[in-house]
C-alpha positions in Angstrom: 0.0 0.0 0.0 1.9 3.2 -0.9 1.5 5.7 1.0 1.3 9.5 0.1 2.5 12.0 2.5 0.3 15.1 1.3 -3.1 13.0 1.0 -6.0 14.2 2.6 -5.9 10.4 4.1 -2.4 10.8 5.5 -2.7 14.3 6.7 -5.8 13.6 9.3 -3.9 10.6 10.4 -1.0 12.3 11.5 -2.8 15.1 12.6 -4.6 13.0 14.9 -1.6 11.1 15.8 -0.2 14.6 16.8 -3.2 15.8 18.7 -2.9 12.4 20.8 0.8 12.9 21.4 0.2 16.4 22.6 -2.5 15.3 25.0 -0.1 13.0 26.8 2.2 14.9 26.8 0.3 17.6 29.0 -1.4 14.1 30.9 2.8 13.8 31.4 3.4 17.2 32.6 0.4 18.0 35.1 0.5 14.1 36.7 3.9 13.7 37.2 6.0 17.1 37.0 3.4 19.7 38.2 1.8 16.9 40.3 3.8 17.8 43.5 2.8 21.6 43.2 0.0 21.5 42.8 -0.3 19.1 45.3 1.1 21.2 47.7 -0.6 24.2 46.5 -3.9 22.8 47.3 -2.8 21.3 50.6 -1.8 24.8 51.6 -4.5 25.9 50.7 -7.2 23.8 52.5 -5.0 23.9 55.1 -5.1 27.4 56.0 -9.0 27.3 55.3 -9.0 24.9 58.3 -6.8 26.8 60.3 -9.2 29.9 60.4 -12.2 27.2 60.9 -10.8 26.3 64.2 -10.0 30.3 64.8 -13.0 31.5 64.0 -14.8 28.6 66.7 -12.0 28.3 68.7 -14.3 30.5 71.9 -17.0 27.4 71.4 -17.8 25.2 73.9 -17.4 22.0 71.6 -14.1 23.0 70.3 -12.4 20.2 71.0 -15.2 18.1 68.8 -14.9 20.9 66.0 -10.7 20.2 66.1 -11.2 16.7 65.8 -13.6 17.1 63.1 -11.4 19.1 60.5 -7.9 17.1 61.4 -10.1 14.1 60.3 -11.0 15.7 57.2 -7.7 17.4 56.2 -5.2 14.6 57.8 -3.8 17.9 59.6 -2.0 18.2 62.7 -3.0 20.9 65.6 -1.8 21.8 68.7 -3.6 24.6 71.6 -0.7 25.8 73.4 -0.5 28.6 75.9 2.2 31.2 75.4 4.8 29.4 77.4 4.7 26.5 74.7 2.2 24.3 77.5 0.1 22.3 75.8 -3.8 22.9 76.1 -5.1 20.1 73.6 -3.8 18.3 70.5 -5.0 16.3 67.8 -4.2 14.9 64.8 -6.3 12.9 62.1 -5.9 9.2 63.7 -7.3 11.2 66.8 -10.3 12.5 65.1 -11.0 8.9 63.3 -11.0 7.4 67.0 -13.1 10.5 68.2 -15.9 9.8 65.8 -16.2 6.3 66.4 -17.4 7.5 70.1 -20.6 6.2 71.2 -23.5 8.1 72.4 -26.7 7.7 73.4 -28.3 7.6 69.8 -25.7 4.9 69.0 -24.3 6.8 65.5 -21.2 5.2 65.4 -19.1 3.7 62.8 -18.8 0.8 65.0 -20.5 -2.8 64.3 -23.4 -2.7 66.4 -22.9 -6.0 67.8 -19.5 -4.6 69.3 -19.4 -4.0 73.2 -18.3 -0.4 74.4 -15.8 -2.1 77.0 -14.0 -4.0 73.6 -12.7 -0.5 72.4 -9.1 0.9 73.2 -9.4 3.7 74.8 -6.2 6.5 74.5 -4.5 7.7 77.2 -6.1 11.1 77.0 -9.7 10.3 76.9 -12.0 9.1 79.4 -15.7 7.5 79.4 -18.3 9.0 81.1 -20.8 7.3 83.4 -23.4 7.5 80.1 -20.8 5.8 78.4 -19.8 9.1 76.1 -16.4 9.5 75.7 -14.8 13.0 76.3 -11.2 14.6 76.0 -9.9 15.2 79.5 -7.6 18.8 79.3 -4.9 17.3 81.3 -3.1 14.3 80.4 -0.9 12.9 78.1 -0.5 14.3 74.4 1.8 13.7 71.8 4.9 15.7 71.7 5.6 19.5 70.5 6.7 19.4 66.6 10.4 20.0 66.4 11.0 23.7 66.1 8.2 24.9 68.1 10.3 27.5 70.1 11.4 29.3 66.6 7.6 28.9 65.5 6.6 30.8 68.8 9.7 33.7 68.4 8.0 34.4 64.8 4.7 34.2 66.2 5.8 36.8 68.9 7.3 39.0 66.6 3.9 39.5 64.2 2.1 40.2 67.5 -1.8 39.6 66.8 -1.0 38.5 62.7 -1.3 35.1 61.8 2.1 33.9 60.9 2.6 30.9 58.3 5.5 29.1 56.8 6.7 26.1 54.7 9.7 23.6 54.0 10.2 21.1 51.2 8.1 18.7 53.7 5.8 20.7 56.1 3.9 23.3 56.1 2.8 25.5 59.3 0.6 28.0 60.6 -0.3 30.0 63.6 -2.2 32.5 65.4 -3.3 33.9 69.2 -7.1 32.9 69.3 -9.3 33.0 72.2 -9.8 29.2 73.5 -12.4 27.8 75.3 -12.0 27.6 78.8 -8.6 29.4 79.3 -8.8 33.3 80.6 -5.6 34.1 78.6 -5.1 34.1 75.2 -3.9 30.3 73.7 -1.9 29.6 71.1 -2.8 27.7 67.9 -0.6 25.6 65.8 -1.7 23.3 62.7 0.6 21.8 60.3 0.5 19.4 57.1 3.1 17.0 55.5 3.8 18.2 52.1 6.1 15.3 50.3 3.0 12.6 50.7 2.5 12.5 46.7 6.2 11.9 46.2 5.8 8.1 47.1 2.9 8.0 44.6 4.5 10.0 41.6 6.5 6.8 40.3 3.8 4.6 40.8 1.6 7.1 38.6 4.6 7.7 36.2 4.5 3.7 35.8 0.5 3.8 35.2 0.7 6.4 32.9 3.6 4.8 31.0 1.4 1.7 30.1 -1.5 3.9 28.9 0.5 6.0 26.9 1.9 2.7 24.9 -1.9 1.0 25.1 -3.8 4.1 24.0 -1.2 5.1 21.2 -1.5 2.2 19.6 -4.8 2.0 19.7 -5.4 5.3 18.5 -2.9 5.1 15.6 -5.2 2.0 14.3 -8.2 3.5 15.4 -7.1 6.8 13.4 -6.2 5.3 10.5 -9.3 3.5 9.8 -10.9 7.3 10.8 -8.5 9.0 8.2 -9.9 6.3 5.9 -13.7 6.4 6.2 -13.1 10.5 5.7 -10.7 9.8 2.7 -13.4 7.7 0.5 -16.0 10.1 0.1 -13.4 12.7 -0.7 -11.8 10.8 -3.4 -15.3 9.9 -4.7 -15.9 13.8 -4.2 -12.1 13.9 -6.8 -13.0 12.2 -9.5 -17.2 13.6 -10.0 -14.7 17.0 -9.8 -12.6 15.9 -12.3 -15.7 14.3 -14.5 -17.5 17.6 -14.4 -19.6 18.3 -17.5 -18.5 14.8 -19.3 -21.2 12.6 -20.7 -19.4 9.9 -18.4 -20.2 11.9 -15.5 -20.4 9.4 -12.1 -23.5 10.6 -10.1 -23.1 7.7 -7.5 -22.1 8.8 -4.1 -22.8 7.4 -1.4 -24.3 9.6 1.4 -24.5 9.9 5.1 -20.9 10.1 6.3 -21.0 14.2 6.3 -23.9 16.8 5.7 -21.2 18.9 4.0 -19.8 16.0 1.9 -23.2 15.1 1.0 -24.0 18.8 0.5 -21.0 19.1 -2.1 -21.7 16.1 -4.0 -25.3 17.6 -4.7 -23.7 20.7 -5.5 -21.2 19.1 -7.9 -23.9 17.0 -9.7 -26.2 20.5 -10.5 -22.8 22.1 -11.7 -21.7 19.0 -13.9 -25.6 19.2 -15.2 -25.3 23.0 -16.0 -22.5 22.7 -17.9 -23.4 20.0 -19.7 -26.7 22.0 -20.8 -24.6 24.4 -21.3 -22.4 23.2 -23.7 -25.3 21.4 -25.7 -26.9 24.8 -26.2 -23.8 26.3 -27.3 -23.5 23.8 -29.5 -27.4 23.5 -30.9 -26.6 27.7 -31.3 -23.7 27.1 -33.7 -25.7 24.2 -35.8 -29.0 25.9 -35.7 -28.5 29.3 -36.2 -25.2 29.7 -37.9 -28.1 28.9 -41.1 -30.3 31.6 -39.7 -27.2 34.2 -39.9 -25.7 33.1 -43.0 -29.3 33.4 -45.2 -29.8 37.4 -44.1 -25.7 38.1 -44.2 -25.5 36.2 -48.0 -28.9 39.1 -48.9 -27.5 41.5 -47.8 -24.0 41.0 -49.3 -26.0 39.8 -52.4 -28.6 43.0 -53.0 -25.3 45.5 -51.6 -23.5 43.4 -55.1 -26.6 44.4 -57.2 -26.9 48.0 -56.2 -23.1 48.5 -57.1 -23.1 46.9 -60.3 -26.5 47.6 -62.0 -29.3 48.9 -59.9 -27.6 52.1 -58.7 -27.9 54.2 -61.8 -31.7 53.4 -61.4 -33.2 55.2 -58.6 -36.4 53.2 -58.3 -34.7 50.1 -58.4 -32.4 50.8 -55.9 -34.1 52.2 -53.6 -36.3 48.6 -53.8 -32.8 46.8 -53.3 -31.7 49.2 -50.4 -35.3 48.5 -48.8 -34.3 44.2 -49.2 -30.8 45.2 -47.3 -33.1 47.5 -44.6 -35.4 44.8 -44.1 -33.0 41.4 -43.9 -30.6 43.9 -41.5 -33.7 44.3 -39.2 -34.2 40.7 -39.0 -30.7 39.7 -38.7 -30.4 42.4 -35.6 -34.1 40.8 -34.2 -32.5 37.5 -34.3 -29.3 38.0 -32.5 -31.6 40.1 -29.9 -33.5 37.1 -29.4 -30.5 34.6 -29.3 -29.2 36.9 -26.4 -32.4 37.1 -24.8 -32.9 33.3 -24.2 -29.1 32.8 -23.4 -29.6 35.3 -20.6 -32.7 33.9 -19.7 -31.4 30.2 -19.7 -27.6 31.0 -17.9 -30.0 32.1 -14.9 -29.6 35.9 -14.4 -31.0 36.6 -11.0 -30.5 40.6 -11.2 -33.6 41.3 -12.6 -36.1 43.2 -10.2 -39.8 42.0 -9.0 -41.9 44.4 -7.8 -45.4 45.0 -7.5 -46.9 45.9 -11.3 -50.6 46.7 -13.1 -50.6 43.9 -15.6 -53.8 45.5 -16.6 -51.6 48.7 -17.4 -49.0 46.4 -19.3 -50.9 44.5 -21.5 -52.8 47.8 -23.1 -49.2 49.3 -23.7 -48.5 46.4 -25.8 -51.5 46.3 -27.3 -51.2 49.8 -28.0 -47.6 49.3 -29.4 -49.0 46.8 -31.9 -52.0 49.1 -33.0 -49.4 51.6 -33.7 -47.0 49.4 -35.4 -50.1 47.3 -37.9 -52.9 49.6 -38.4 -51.3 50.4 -42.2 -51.7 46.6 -42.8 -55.3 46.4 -41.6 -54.5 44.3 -38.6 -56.9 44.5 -35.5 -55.8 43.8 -32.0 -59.6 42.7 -29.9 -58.8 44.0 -26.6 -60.5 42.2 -23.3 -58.9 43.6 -20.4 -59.9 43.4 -16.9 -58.4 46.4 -14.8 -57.6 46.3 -11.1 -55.3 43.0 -12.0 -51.9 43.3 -10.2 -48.9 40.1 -10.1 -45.3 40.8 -8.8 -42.5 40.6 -11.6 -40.6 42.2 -13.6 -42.4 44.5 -16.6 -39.2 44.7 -18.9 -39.6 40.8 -19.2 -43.2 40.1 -18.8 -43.7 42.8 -21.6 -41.3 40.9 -23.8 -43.1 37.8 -23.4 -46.4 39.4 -24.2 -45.2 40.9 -27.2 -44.1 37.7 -28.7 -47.1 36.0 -27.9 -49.5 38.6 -29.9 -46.5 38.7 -32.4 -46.5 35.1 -33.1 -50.0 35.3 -33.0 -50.0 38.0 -36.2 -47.6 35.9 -38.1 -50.4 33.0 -38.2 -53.5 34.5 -37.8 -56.1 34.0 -40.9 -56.5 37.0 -43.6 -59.2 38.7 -40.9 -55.8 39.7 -39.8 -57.2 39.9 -36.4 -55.8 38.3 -32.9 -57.7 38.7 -29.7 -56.2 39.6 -26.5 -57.5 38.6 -23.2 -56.5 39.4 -19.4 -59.2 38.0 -16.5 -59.1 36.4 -13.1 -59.7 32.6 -12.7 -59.2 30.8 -9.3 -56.7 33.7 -8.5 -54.8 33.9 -11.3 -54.0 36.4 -13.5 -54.6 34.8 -17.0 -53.4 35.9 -20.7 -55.3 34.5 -24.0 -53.8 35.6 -27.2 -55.9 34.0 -29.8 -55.3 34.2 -33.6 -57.9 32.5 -36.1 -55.4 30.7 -38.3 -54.8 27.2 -39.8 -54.4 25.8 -35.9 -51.4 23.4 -35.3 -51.0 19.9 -35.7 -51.9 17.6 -31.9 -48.4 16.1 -32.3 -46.9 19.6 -32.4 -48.8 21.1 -29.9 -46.1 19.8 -27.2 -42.9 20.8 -28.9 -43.7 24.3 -29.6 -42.0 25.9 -26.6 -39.1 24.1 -27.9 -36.3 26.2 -29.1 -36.0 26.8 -33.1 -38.9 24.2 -33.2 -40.9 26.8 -35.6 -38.3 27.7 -37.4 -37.0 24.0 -38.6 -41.0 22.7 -38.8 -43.2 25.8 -39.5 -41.6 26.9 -42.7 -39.7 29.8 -41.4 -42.9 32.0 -40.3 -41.2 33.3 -37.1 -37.7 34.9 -36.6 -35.7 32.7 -35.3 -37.6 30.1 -33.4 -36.6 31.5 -29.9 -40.1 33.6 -29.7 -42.0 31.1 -27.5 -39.3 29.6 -25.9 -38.1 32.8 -24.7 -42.4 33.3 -23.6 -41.9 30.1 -21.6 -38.7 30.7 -19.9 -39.6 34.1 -18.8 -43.0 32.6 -17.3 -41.3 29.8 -15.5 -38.9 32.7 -14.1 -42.1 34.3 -12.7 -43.2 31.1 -11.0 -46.2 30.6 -13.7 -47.2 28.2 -16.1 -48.0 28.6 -20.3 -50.1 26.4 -22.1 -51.5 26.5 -26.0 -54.9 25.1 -27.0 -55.5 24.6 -30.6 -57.5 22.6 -33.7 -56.2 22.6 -36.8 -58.6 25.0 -39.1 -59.8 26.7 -36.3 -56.8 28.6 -35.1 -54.9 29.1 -31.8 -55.0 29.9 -28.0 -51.8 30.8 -26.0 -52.4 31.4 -22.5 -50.0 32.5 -19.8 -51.3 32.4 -16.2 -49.5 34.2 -13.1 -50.6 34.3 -9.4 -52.6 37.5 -8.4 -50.5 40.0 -6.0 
């Protein structure tokens, strides 16, 4: 299996493989460098807290409860001296384990029940009462003073009523004056902590953690490799649709669910590949179909510009006819590259084009009016049934277009009445057009490829311009979320009917 170092495969492997190694490597630092520390730190710390504890209820008469409470808790040592270094009362966290095993009269105790009172040993310092509750006695025998005590006292004396505290590679101290239960004057309070008690445990830990470290990096280099792999398929499935893109042998298969984004892509790259590929069919249908329609204006006008030069232009009357040829085959030459631009627009997708609010009512008499305008010397009649008060959102540039080739089309095969109706109503809340003409009608098996592009052109004997009027009419409605429709028997001319939603 060869291996590539700059693969997306490779890359998340040993990215992962370095994220792993840089997590153990802080696990490293904090258990078994820092460890001590912050060890220490935090025994400091919750030391001191209990220190002030037995200050602040050191003038309580259940002191001596509260002390052994909080050395149990902390595993601290204390000692209630008075000034002189005498000891008052002491304890230390073996004490305060033995202390709350005493018995009382509600028997909670940590004891077995079944175990007799007389069965437990008893230290030197504490006695039993005649309800069988054990209590400290204040005289009697206590551990000895810590070693150092007298310089502990000198610094104490020295800060007068301020706290002092302390530490050495091992121990940590502190001390204040607090006012103790029972005494008149004011007592002395010690309380220490052992700080090396983690050492023992840091090469047992560094042992621990060497065994993980082996066990979880190789089971996170196979665990990331088969990772890097799942993540690497899709991604070179994602490569080659890329490098397919607009290819008749395009692969659409991918196989989804890994990623949203992956899937997302792939979706993305499939729309792409089939937008190029329509677009380079239409470029290609644009070349073979209308390279024709240019050539057969181009070769009249080249043809009649001949003529006039050579014969026709020492004859006024004649060439003026010939110049009025050129006129007219320039005017469709320009109408048909207008168009071809119009439907490549349209088709690409151009999204710039503004909706807004607009009086279809309003629009479709302008065009009507245009075409009164344009026909009236040829006796063609425009029937005009208009609703007003009829509003849709869209654009009027491109709705006016549509319309215009609709009643055009509609001239260019209307009967010798030369008439075409126009008609604008509301049905189920649509806006709807009809443009009728009274021609020949058009065959049933045509009826369906008429919004085809150049389909009138190649089949209809060359009656419209280019064969982009009604294609151009049906990609414009789409664009305005409508439909377009044609109805029509052959003798008995045509309806075309566009219908838009009311606004």
């Amino acid at each position: 299996m060869r291996i590539r170092p700059k693969s997306f495969k490779t890359k998340l492997w040993l990215y992962f493989m370095l994220f792993a190694a840089l997590i153990f490597s802080v696990l490293w630092l904090l258990q078994t460098v820092f460890l001590q520390s912050f060890y220490n730190d935090m025994l400091i710390k919750n030391t001191r807290k209990a220190a002030e504890r037995i200050a602040e209820n050191s003038s309580n008469e259940n002191i001596t409860d509260i002390i052994d409470s909080i050395t149990l808790d902390n595993s601290i040592l204390v000692f209630v001296t008075d000034t002189n270094g005498s000891i008052i009362y002491s304890s230390d966290e073996y004490k305060g384990a033995h202390q709350k095993n005493r018995i009382n009269g509600n028997r909670d105790i940590d004891l077995k029940d079944t175990a007799d009172i007389d069965d437990v040993e008893q230290p030197d310092n504490i006695e039993q009462s005649d309800n069988g509750k054990m209590k400290n006695k204040h005289t009697g025998n206590y551990r000895n003073l810590p070693y150092g005590y007298e310089k502990f006292l000198a610094q104490l004396n020295e800060t007068g009523d301020s706290p002092i505290e302390y530490s050495t590679d091992s121990i940590y101290v502190y001390g204040t004056y607090i006012d103790y239960y029972g005494t008149d004057n004011k007592a002395i309070l010690y309380v220490s902590t052992t700080l090396d008690a983690v050492g023992s445990a840091v090469s047992i830990i560094r042992i621990q953690l060497a065994w993980v470290t082996v066990l979880s990096l190789i089971a996170g280099f196979i665990f990331s490799w088969f990772i890097a792999k799942s993540f690497d398929k899709p991604v070179a499935q994602l490569y080659v649709k890329a490098n397919k893109l607009g290819e008749n042998d395009y692969p659409k298969e991918f196989k989804k669910g890994f990623c949203t984004e992956l899937d997302e892509l792939s979706d993305k790259l499939d729309t792409t590949s089939d937008k190029l590929i329509e677009s380079r069919n239409f470029q290609m249908e644009l070349l073979a179909n209308v390279s024709h329609d240019l050539r057969t204006p181009l070769t009249m006008i080249k043809g009649y510009a001949e003529i006039i030069k050579d014969t026709s232009w020492e004859d006024a009357e004649q060439c003026s006819a010939d110049i009025a040829v050129i006129v007219r085959e320039t005017d469709r030459l320009t109408n048909l590259v207008n168009e071809i631009l119009e439907y490549s627009e349209l088709k690409m997708g151009d999204n710039s084009d503004v909706f807004e609010r607009l009086d279809l009512s309003a629009l479709i008499s302008k065009v009507c009016g245009s075409f009164e305008a344009l026909y009236r010397h040829n006796d063609e009649t425009i029937e005009k049934q208009i609703e007003d008060g009829i509003f849709v959102k869209g654009n009027s540039s491109r709705l006016e277009r549509a319309v215009y080739n609709l009643i055009d089309n509609a001239f260019r095969h209307t009967d010798e009445s030369r008439k075409v109706t126009v008609r604008l109503y509301s049905a189920d809340n649509k806006a709807r057009i009809d443009v009728i003409d009274h021609g020949n009608g058009i065959p049933e098996q045509e009826i369906e490829h008429i919004w085809d592009r150049y389909y009138t052109f190649r089949q209809r004997k060359g009656k419209g311009v280019s064969g982009l009027g009604l294609a151009i009419v049906k990609q414009t409605v789409e664009m305005h979320n409508g439909s377009c429709c044609a109805q029509s028997s052959e003798g008995m001319g045509s309806t075309f009917r566009i219908e838009l939603d009311k606004y």
